[in-house]
N, C-alpha and C positions, 0 to 999 in steps of 0.2 A: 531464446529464453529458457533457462532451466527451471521447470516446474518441479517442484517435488511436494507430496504431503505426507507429513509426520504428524502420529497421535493415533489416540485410538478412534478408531469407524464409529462408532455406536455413539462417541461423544464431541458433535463437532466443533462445538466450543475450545475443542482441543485440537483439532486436526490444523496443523501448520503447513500454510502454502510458503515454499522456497522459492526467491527470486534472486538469479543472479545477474548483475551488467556492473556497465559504467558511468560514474557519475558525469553526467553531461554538464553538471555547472556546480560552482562550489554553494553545498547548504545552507540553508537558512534557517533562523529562529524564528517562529509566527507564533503569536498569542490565539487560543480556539477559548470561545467563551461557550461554557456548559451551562448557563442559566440567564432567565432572564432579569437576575439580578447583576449581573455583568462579571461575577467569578470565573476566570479565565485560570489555563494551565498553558506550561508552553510546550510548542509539538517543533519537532526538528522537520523539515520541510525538503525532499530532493527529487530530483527526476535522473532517470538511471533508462541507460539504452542497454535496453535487454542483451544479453547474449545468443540468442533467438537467432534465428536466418532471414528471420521479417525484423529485427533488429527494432521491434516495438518501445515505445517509452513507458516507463512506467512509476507514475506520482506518486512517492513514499512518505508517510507523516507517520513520524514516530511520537506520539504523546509522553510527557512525563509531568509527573506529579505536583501537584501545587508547590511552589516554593522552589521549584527546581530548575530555575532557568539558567544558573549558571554551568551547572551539568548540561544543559542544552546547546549553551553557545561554546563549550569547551569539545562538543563532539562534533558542530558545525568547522569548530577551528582546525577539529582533528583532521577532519576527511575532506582531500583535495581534487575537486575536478581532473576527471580520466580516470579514478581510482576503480578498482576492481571493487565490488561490494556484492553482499550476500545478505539479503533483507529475508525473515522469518515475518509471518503475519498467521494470526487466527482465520480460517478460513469465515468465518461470520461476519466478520467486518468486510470486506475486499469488496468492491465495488467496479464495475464494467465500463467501460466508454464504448460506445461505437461509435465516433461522429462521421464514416462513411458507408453508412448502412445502403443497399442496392434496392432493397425491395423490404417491406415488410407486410405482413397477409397476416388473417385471421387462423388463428389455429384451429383443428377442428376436436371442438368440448369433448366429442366421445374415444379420443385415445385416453388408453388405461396409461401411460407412462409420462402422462405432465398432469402435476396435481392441482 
C-alpha cells in the first residue's frame, strides 16, 4: 500500500492520506442518509487491494452532494474492476479495521505519548 500525506501538519483537516491499489470489484452507488429525517446523498462505494506487500483491502466511499447521483453512477460506470486507482482522503475521517487482533491489554495511564 502506498501511504502518502499531503497538507499542512498544524491543520489536519487538511492532511491527505494517499491510497493506491486495484479495484477488486466494479463500484457501486449506495445512498448514506445524514439525518434522521431520511435526507440522503449518494457515496460511490469500492474496495481496492492495496499495493502494499500485505496486499490489504481497503473500503473507499467517496460522498457527493445532494442531487448528484448521476455524477455517481457515471464514475461507478467509469472505473472497471483490476483498474489501478489512487484514492485521496482527509486524514480525520479514515477509520481502522482490525478484525485479527492477537491480544489486546490495558495501556498504562501514565505514558506522556498517548493522550
Amino acid at each position: 500500500m502506498t501511504v502518502g500525506l499531503q497538507g499542512d501538519l498544524l491543520a489536519a483537516a487538511d492532511i491527505l492520506a494517499v491510497f493506491t491499489g486495484r479495484l477488486m470489484r466494479p463500484p457501486e452507488t449506495r445512498a448514506k442518509v445524514l439525518d434522521n429525517e431520511g435526507h440522503a446523498v449518494p457515496v460511490l462505494c469500492m474496495d481496492i487491494e492495496s499495493d502494499s506487500p500485505t496486499r490489504g483491502v481497503i473500503h473507499v466511499e467517496r460522498p457527493y452532494a445532494f442531487g448528484q447521483q448521476a455524477e455517481a453512477e457515471a464514475e461507478a460506470r467509469r472505473l472497471k474492476a483490476g483498474e489501478l486507482v489512487t484514492v485521496q482522503a482527509p486524514i480525520t475521517g479514515l477509520r481502522l479495521l482490525v478484525p485479527n487482533a492477537v491480544t489486546v491489554s490495558a495501556a498504562d495511564p501514565t505514558r506522556k505519548d498517548i493522550a
